[in-house]
C-alpha positions as CSV (number, residue, x, y, z in Angstrom):
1,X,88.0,112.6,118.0
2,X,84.6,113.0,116.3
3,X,85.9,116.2,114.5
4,X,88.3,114.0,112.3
5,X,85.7,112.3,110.7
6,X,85.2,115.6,108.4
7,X,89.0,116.3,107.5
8,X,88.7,112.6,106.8
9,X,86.3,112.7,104.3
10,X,87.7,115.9,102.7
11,X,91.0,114.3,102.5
12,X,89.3,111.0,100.6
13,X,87.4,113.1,98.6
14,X,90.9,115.2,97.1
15,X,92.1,111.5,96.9
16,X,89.3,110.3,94.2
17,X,89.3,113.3,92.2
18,X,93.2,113.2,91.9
19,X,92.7,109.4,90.8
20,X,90.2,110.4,88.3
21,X,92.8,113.0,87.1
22,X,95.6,110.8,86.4
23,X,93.3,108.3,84.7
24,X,92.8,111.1,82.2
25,X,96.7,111.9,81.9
26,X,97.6,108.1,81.7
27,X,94.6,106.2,80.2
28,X,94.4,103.7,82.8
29,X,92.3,102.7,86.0
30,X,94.5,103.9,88.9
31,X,93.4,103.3,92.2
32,X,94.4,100.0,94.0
33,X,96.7,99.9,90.7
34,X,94.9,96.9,89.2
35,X,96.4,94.9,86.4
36,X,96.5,95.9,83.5
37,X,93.2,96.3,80.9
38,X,93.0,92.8,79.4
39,X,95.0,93.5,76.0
40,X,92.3,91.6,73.9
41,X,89.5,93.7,75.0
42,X,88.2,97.0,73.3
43,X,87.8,100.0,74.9
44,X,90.7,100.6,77.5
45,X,90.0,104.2,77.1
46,X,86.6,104.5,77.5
47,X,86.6,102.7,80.7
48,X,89.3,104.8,82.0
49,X,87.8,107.9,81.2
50,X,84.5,106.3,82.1
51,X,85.8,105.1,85.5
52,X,88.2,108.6,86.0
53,X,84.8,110.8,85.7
54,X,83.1,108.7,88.3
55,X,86.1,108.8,90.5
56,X,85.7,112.9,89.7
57,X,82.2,113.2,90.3
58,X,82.7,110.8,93.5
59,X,85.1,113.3,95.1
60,X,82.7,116.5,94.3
61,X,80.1,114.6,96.1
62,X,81.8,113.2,99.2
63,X,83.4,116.5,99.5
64,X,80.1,118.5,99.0
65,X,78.4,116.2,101.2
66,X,75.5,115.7,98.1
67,X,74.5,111.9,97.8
68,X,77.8,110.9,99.5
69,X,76.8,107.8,101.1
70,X,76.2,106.3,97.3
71,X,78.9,108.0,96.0
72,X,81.3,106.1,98.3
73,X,79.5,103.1,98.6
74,X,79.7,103.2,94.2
75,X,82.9,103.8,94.3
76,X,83.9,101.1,97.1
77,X,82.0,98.3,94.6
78,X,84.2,99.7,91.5
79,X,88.1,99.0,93.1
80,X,86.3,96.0,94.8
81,X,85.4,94.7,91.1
82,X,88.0,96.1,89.3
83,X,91.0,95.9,91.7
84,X,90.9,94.0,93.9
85,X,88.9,90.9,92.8
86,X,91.1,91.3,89.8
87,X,94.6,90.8,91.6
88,X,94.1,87.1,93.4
89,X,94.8,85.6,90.5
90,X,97.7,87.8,89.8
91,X,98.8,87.4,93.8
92,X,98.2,83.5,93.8
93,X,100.3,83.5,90.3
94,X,103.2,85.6,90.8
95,X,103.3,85.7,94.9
96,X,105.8,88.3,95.1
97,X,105.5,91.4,97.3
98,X,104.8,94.0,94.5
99,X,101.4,91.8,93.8
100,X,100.8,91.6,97.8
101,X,101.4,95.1,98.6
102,X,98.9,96.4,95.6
103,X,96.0,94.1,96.3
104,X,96.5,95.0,100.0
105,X,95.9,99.0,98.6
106,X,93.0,97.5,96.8
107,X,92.0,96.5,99.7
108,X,92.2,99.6,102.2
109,X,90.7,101.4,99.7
110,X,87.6,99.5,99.0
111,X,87.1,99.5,102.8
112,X,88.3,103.3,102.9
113,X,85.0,104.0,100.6
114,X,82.9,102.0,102.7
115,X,83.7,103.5,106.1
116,X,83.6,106.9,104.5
117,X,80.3,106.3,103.3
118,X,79.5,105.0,106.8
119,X,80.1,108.2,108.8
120,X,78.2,110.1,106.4
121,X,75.3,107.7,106.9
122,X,75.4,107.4,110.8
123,X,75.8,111.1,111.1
124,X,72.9,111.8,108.7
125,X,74.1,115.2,107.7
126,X,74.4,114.9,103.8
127,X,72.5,116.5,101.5
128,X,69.3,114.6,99.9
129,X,66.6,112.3,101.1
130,X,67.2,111.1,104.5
131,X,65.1,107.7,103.6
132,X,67.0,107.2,100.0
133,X,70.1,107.1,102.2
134,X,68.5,104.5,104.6
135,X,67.3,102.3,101.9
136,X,70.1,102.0,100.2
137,X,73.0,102.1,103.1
138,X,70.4,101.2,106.5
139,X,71.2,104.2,107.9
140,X,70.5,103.4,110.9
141,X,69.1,99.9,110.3
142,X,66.3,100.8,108.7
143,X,65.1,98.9,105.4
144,X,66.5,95.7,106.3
145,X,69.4,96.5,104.0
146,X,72.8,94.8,105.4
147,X,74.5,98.1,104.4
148,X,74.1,100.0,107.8
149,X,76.4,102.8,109.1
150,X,77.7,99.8,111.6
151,X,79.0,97.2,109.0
152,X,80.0,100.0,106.5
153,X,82.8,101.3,109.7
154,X,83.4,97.9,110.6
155,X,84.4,96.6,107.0
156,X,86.7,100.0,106.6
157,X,88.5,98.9,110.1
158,X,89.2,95.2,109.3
159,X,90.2,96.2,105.3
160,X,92.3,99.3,106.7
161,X,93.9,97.7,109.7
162,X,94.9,94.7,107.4
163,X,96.8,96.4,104.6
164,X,98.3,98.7,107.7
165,X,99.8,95.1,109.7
166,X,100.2,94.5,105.7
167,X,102.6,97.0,105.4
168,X,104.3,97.2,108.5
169,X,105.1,93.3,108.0
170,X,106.8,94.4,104.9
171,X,109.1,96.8,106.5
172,X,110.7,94.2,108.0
173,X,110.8,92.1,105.2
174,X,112.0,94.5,103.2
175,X,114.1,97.1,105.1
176,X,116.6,97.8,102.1
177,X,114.0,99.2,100.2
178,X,111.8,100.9,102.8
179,X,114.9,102.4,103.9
180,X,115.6,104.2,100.3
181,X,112.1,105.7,101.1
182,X,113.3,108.0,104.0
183,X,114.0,111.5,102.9
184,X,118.1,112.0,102.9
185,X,117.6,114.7,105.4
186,X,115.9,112.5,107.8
187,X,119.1,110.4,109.6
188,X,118.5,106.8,110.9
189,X,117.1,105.5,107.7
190,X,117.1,102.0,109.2
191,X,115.7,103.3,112.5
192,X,112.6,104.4,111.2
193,X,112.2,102.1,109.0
194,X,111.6,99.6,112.1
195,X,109.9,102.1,113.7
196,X,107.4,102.6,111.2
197,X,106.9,98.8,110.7
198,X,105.9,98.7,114.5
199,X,103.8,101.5,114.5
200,X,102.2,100.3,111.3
201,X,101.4,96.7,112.9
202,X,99.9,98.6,116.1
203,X,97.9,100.6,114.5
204,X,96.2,98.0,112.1
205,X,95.8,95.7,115.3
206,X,94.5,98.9,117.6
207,X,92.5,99.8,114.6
208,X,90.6,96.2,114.0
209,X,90.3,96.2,117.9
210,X,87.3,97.7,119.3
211,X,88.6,99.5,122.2
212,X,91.5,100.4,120.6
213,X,89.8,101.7,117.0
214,X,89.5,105.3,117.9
215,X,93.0,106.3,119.3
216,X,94.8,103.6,116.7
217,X,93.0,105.2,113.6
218,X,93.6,109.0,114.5
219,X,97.6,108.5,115.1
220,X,97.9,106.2,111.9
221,X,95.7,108.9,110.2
222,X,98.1,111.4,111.7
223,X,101.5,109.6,111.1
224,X,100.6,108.4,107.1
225,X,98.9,112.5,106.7
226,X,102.9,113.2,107.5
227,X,104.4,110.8,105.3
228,X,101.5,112.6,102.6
229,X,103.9,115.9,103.2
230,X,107.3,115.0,103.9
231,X,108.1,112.0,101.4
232,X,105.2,111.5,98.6
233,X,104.6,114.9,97.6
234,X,108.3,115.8,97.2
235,X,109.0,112.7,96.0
236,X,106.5,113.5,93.3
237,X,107.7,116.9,92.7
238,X,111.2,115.4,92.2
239,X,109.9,112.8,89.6
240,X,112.3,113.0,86.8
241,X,110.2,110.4,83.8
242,X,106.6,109.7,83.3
243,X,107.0,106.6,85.2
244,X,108.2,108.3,88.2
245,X,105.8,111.0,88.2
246,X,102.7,108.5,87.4
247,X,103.9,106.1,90.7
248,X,104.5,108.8,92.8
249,X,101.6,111.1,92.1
250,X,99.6,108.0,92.7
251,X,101.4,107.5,95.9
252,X,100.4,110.7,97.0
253,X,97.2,109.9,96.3
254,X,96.7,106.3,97.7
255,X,98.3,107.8,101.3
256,X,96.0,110.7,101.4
257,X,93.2,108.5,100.6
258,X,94.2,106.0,103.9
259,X,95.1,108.5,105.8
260,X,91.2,110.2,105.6
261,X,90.3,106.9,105.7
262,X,91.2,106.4,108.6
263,X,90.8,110.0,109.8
264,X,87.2,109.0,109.3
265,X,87.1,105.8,111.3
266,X,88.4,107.9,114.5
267,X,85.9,110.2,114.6
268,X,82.8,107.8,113.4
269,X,83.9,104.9,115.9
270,X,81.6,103.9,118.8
271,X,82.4,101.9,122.2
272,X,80.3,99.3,121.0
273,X,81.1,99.5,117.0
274,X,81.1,95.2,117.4
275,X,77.5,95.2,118.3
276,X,76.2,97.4,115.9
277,X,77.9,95.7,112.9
278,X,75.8,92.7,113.8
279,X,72.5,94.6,114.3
């Protein structure tokens, strides 16, 4: 299991820099798909280039394993801000499953950040000074700073395993849509519809569960790394208006990003993850 936590972060990193990307293409801030830039306030553009070049630059660094720690941790506080503080009023207002389903993104991918940062931490094997990394993130408790490689993993699990019982709660809500998702050549639309909202709910419960976390997070990982392949990419591919291809490119996107996510909770987990977050 502890070799998944570098696919994980490899996968997360693609994941950022193809956000950054589409912010460039569609002037907008894209991950967690937060509403949209207050219409009375200048400079849309700026922060969505701003924000895409960070997301870029984020990316290069997880992937390059140079500063990664901050990089994550920086890019966890952005979506945080941006996202998904940004959607409670829009979820409290509006309370339809649209709203739900894109502040419970915002939400795996805050804690996504945060646990990738995490693994890079505990592992210590990044690039730069070993003490900026502990007093900034407590690598290993050190500093006093709350940030520890602990409570970074632990946040990730209970953000990721939410937004995944999240989503398999909506399959069931929501079958007759879910079901249009399954690729035509894939028979028993409704079948794995169900199926996926059961396998969705025990992963985010094995997930959040210590004793469970490791095994839970490497077959979600596994099972949304699929769904990556055989429905959002081609969906993308097949988009036939900018609409289309911006929600499905940033579909591809969002399930690569959860699915290093939580690659990279698999292979950072420890048998007594609960105790450390507390340290």
């Amino acid at each position: 299991m502890e070799k998944l936590a570098f696919p994980g972060r490899i996968f997360f990193a693609i994941a950022l820099v193809g956000f950054g990307i589409l912010q460039f293409i569609y002037g907008d801030f894209i991950p967690g798909r937060a509403p949209a830039f207050p219409a009375d306030v200048p400079g849309r553009l700026v922060w969505a280039y701003l924000s895409g070049a960070i997301l870029i630059t984020a990316g290069i660094a997880i992937a390059g394993n140079v500063r990664a720690p901050i990089a994550a941790i920086l890019v966890g506080f952005v979506i945080f801000v941006w996202a998904l503080l940004r959607h409670i009023p829009e979820v409290v207002a509006v309370q339809n499953g649209i709203t739900i389903t894109n502040m419970g993104k915002a939400l795996a991918l805050f804690g996504g950040a945060f646990a990738v940062a995490g693994s890079v931490t505990r592992n210590s094997t990044y690039k730069g000074s070993k003490k900026d990394g502990a007093s900034i993130v407590g690598a290993t408790g050190e500093g006093g700073s709350w940030l520890t490689a602990g409570r970074l993993l632990w946040t990730g699990r209970i953000c990721l395993g939410a937004f995944l019982i999240l989503g398999g709660v909506e399959h069931f809500i929501y079958p007759q849509f879910v079901a249009t998702l399954v690729p035509a050549w894939i028979p028993g639309a409704f079948f794995w519809t169900y199926f996926a909202g059961v396998a969705l709910n025990a992963g985010g419960a094995g997930m959040i569960l210590t004793p469970t976390v490791r095994p839970a997070s490497g077959l979600s990982g596994l099972m949304i790394f699929l769904w990556v392949l055989i429905l959002h990419i081609p969906r993308a591919l097949a988009a036939v208006d900018a609409a289309g291809a911006r929600n499905e490119w940033t579909a591809v996107c969002e399930a690569l990003a959860i699915s290093g996510a939580a690659f990279v909770i698999a292979g950072s987990a420890r048998n007594k993850e609960h105790q450390e977050q507390s340290v």
